[in-house]
PDB file of N, CA, C and O in Angstrom, chain B, residues numbered from 101:
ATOM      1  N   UNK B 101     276.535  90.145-111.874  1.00  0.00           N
ATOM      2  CA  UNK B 101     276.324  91.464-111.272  1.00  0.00           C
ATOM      3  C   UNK B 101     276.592  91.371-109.779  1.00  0.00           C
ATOM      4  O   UNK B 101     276.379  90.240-109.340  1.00  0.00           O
ATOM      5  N   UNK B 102     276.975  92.198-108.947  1.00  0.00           N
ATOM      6  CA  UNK B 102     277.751  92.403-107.768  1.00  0.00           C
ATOM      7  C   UNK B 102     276.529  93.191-106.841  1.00  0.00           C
ATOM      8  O   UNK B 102     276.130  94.313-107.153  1.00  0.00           O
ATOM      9  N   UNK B 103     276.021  92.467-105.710  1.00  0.00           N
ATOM     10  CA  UNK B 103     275.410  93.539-105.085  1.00  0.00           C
ATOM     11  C   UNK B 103     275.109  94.912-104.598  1.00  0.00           C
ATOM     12  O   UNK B 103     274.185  95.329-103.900  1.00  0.00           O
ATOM     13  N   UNK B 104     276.449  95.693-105.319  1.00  0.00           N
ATOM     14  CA  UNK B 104     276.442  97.267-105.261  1.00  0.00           C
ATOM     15  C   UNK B 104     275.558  97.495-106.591  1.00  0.00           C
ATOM     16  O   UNK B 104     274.599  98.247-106.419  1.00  0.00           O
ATOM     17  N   UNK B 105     275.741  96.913-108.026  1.00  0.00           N
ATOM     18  CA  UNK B 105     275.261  97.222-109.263  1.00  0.00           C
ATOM     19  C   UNK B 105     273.677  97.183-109.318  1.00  0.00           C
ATOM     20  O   UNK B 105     273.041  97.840-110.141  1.00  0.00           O
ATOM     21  N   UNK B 106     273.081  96.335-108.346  1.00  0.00           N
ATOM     22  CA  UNK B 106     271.862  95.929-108.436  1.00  0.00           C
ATOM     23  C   UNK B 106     271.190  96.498-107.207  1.00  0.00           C
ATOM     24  O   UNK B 106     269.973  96.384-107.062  1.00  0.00           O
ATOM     25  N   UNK B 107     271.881  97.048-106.404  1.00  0.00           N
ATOM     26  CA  UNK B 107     271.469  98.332-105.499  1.00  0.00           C
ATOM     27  C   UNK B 107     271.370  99.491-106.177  1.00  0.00           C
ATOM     28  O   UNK B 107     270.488 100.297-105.881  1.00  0.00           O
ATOM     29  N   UNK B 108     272.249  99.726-107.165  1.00  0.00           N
ATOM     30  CA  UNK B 108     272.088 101.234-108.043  1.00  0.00           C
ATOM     31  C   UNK B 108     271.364 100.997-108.926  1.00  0.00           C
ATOM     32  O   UNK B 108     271.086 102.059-109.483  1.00  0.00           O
ATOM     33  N   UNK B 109     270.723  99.892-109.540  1.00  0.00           N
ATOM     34  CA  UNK B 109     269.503  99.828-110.365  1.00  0.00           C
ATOM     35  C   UNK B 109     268.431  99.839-109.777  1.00  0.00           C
ATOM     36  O   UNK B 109     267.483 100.281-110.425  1.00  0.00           O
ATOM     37  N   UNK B 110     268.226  99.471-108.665  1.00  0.00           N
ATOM     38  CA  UNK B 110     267.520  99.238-108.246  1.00  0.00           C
ATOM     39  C   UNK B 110     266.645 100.759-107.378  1.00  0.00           C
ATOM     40  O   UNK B 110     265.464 100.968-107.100  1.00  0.00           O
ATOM     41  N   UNK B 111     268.077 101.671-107.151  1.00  0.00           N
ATOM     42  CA  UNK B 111     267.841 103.128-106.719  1.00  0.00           C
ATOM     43  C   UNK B 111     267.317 104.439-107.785  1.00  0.00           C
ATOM     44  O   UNK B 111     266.691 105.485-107.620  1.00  0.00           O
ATOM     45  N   UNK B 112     268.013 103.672-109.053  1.00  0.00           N
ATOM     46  CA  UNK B 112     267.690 104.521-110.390  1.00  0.00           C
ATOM     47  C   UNK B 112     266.163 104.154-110.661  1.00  0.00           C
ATOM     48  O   UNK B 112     265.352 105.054-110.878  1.00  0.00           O
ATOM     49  N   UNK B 113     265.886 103.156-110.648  1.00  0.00           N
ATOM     50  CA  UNK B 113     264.420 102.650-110.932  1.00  0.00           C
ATOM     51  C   UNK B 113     263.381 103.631-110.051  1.00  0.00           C
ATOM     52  O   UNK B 113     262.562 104.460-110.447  1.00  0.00           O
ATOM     53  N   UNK B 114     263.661 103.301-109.009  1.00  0.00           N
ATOM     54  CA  UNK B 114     262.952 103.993-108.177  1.00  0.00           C
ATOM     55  C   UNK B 114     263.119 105.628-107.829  1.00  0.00           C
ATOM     56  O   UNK B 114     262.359 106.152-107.015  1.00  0.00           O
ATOM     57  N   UNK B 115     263.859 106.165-108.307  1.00  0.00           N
ATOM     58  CA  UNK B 115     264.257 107.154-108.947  1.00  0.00           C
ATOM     59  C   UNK B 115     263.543 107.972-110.059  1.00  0.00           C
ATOM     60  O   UNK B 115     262.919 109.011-110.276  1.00  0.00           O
ATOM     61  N   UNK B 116     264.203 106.445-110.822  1.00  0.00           N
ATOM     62  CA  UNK B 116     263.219 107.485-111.761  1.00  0.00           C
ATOM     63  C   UNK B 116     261.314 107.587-112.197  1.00  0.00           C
ATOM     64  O   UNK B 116     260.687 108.179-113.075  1.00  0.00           O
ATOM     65  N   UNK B 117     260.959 106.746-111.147  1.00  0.00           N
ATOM     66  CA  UNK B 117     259.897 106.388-110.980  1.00  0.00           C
ATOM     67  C   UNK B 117     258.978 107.690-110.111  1.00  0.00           C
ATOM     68  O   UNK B 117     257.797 108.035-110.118  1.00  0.00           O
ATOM     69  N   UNK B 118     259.899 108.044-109.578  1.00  0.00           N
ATOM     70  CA  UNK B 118     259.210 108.984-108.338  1.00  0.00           C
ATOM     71  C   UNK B 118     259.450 110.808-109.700  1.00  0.00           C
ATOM     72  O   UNK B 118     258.545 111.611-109.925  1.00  0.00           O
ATOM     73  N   UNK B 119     260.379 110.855-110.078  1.00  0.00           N
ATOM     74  CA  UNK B 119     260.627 112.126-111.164  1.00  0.00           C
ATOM     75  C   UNK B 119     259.538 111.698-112.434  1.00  0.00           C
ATOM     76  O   UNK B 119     259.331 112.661-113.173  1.00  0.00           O
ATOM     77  N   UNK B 120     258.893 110.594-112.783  1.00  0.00           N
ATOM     78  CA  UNK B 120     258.099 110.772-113.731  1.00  0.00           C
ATOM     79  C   UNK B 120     257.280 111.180-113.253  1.00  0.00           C
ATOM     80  O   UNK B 120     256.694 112.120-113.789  1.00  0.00           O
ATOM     81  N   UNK B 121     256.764 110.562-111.763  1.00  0.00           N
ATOM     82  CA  UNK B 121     255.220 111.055-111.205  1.00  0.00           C
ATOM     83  C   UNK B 121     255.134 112.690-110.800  1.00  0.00           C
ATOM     84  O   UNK B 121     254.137 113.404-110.904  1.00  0.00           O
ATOM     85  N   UNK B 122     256.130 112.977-110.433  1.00  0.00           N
ATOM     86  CA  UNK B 122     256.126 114.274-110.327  1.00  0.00           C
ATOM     87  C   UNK B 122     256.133 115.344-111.291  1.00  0.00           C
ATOM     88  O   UNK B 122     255.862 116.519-111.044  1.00  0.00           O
ATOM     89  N   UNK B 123     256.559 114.717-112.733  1.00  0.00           N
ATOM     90  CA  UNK B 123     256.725 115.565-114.156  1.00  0.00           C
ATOM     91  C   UNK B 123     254.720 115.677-114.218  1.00  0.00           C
ATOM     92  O   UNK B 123     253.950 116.631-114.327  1.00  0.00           O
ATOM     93  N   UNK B 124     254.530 114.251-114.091  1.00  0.00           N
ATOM     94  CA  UNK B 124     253.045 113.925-114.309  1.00  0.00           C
ATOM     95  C   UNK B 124     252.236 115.085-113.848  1.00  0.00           C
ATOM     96  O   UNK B 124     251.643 115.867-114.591  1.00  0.00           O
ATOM     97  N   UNK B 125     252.283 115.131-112.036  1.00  0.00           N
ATOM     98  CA  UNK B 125     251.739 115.925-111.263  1.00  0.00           C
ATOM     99  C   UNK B 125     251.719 117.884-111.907  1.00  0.00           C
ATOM    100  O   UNK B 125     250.850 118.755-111.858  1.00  0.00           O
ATOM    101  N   UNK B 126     253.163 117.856-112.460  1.00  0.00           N
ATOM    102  CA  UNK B 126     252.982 119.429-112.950  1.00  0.00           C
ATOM    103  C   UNK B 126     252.558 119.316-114.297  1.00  0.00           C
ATOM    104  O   UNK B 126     251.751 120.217-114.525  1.00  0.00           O
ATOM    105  N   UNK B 127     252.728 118.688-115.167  1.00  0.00           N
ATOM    106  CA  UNK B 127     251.981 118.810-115.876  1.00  0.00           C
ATOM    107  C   UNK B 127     250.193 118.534-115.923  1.00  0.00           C
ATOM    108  O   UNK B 127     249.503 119.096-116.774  1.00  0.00           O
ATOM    109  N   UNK B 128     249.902 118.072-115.409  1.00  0.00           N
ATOM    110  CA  UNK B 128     248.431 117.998-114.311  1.00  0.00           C
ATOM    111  C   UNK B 128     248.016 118.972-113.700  1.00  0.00           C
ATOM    112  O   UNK B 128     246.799 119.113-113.823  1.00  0.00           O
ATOM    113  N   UNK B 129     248.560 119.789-113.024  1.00  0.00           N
ATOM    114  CA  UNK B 129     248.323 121.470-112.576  1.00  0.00           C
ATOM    115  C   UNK B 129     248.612 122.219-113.448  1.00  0.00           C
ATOM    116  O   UNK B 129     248.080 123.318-113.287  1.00  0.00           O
ATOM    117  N   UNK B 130     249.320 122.131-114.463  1.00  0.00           N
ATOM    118  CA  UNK B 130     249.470 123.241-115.245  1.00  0.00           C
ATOM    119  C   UNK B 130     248.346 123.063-116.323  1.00  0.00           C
ATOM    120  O   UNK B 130     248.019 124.073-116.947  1.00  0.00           O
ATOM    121  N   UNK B 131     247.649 121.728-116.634  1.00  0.00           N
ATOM    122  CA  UNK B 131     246.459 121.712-117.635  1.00  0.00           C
ATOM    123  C   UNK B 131     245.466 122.364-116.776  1.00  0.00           C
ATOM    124  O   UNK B 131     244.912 123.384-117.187  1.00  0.00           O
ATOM    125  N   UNK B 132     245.196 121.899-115.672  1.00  0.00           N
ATOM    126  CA  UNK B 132     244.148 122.466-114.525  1.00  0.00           C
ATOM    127  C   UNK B 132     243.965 123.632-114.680  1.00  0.00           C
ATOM    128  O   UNK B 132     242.891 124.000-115.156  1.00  0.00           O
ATOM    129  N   UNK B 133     244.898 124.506-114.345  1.00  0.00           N
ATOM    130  CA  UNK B 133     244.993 125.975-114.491  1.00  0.00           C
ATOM    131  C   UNK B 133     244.439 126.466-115.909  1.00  0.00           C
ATOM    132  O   UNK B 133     243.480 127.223-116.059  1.00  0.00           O
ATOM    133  N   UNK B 134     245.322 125.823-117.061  1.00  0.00           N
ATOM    134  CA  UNK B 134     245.061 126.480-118.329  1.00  0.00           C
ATOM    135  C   UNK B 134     243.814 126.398-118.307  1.00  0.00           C
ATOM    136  O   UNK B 134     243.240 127.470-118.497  1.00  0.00           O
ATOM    137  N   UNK B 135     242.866 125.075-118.064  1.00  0.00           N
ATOM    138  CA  UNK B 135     241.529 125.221-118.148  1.00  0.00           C
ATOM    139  C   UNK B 135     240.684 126.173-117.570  1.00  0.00           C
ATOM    140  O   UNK B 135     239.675 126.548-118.166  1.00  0.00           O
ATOM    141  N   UNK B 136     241.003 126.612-116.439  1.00  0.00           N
ATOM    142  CA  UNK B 136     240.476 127.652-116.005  1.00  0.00           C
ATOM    143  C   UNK B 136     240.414 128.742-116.209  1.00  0.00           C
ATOM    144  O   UNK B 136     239.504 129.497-115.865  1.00  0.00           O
ATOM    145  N   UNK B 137     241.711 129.090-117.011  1.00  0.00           N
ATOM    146  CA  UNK B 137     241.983 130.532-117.343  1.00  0.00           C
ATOM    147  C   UNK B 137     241.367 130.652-118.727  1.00  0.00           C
ATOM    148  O   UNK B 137     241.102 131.719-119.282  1.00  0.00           O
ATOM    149  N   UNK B 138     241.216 129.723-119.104  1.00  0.00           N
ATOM    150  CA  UNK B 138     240.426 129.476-120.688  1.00  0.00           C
ATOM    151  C   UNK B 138     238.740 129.601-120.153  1.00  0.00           C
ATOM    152  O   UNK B 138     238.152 130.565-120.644  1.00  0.00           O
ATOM    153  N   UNK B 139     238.402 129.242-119.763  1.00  0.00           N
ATOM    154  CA  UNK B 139     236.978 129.308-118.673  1.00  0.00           C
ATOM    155  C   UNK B 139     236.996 130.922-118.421  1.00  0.00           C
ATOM    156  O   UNK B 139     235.858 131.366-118.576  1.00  0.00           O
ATOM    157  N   UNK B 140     237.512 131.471-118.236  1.00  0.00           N
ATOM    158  CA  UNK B 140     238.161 132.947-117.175  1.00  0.00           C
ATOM    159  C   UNK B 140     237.600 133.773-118.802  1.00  0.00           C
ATOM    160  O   UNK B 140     236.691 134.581-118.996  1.00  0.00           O
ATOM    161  N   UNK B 141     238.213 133.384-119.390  1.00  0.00           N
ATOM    162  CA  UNK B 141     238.472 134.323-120.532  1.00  0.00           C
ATOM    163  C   UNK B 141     236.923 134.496-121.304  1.00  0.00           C
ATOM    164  O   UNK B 141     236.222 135.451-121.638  1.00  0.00           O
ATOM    165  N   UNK B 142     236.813 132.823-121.388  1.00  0.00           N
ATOM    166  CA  UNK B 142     235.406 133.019-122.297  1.00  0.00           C
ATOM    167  C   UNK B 142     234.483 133.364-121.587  1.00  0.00           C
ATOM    168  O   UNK B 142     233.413 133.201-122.175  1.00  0.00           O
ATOM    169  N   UNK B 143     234.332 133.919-120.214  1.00  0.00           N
ATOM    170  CA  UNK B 143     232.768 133.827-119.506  1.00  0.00           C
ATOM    171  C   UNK B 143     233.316 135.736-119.460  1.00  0.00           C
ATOM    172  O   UNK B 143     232.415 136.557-119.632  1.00  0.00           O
ATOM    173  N   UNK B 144     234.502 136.161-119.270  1.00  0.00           N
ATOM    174  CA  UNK B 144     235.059 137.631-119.617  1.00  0.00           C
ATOM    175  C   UNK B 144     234.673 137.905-120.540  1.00  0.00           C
ATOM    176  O   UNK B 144     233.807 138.774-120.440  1.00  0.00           O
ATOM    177  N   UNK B 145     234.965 137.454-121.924  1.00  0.00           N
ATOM    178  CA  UNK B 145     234.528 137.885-123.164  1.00  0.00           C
ATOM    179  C   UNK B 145     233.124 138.061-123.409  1.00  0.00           C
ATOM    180  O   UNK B 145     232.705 138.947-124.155  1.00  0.00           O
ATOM    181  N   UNK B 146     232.274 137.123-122.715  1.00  0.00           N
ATOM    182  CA  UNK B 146     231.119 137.208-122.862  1.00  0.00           C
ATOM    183  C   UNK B 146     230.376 138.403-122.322  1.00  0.00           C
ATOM    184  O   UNK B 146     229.723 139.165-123.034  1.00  0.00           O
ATOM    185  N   UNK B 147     230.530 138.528-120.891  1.00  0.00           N
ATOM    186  CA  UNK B 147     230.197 139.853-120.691  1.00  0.00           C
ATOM    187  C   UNK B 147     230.639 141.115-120.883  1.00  0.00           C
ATOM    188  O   UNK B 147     230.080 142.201-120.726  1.00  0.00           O
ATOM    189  N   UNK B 148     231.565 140.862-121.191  1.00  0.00           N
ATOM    190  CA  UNK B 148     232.183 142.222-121.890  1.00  0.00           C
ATOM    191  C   UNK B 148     231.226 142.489-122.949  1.00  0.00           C
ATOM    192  O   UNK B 148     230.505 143.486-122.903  1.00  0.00           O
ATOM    193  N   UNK B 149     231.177 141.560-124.002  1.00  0.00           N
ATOM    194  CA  UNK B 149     230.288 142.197-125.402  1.00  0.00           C
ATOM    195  C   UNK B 149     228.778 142.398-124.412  1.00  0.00           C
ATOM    196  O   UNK B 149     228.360 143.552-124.498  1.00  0.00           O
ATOM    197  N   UNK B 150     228.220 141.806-123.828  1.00  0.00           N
ATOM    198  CA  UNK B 150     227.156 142.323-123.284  1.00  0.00           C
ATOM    199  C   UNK B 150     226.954 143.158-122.800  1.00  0.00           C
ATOM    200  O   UNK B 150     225.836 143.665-122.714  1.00  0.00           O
ATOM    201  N   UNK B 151     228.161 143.659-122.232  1.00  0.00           N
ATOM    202  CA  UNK B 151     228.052 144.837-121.657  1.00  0.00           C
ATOM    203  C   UNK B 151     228.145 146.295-122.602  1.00  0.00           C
ATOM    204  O   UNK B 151     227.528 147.358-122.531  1.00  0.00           O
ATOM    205  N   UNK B 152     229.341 145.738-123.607  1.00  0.00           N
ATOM    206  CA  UNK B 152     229.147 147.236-124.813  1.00  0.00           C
ATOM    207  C   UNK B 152     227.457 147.237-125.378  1.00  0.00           C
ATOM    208  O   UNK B 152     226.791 148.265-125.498  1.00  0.00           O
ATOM    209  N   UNK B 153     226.947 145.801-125.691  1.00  0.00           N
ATOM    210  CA  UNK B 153     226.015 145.882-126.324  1.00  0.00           C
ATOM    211  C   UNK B 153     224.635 146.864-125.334  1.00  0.00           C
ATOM    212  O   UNK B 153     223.896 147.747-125.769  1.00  0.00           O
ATOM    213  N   UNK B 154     224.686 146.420-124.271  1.00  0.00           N
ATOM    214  CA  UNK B 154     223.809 147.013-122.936  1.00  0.00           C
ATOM    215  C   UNK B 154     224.106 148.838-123.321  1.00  0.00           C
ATOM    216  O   UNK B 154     223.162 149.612-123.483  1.00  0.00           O
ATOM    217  N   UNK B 155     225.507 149.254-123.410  1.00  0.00           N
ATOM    218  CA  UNK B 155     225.692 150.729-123.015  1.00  0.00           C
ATOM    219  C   UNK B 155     225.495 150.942-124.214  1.00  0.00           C
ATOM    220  O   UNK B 155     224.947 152.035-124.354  1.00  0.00           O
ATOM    221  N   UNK B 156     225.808 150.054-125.841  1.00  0.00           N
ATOM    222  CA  UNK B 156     225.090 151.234-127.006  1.00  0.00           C
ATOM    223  C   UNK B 156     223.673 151.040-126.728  1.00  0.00           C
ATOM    224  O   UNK B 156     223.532 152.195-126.326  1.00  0.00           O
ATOM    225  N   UNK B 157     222.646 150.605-126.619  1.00  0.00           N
ATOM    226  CA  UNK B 157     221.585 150.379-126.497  1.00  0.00           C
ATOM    227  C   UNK B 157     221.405 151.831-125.485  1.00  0.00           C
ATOM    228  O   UNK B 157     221.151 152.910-126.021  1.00  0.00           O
ATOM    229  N   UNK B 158     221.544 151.725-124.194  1.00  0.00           N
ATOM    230  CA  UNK B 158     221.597 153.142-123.545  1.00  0.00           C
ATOM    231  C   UNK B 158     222.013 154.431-124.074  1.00  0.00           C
ATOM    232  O   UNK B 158     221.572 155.535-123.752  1.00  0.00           O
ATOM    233  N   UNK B 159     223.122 154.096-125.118  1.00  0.00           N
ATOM    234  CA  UNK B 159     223.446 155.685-125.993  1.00  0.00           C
ATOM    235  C   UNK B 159     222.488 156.054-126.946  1.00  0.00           C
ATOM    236  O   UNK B 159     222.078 157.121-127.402  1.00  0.00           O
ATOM    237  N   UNK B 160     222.207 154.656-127.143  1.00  0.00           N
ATOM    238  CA  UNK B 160     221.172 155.513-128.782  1.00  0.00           C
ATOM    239  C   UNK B 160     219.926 155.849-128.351  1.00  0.00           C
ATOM    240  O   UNK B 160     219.289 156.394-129.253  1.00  0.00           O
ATOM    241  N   UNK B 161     219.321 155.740-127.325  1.00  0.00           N
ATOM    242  CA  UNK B 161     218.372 156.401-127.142  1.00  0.00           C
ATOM    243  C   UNK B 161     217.172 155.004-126.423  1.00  0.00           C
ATOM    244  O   UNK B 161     216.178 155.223-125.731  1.00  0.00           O
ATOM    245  N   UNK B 162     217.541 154.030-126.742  1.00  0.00           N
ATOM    246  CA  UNK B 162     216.235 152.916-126.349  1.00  0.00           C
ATOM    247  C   UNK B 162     215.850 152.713-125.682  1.00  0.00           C
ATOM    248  O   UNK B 162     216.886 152.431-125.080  1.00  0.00           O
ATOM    249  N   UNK B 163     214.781 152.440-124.673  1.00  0.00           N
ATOM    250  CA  UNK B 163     214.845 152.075-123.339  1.00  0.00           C
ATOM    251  C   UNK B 163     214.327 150.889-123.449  1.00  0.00           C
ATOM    252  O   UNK B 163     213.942 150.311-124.465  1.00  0.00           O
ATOM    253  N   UNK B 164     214.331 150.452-122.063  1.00  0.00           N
ATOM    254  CA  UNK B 164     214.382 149.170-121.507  1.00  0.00           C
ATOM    255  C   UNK B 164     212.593 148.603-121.759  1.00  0.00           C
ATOM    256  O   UNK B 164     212.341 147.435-122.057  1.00  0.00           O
ATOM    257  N   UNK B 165     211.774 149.409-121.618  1.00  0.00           N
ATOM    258  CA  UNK B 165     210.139 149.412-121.354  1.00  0.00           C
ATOM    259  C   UNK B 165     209.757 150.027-122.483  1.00  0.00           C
ATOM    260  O   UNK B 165     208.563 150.240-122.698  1.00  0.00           O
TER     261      UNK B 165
END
């Protein structure tokens, strides 16, 4: 091997070393996020039904006391 060949392996390596970490990194923010928006949703959902449940309770007549 010729010192140009083992300069371009040596650039690909490191190459492709730096594009995995970075695939890594977005896929790492993009789980981050999903988790949150999954978090987002279920603590939404939750009060939402609490909240219909709160206003039929106020329609049908019940009170609080």
């Amino acid at each position: 091997m010729s010192g140009k060949n083992i300069f371009g392996l040596i650039v690909a390596i490191i190459v492709g070393i730096v594009v995995f970490r970075i695939f890594l990194w977005i896929i790492g923010a993009v789980w981050a996020l999903a988790g949150w928006v999954i978090a987002g949703l279920i603590i939404g959902g939750v009060a939402y039904l609490a909240y219909k449940k709160f206003n039929n309770m106020l329609s049908s007549g019940k009170r609080l006391t």
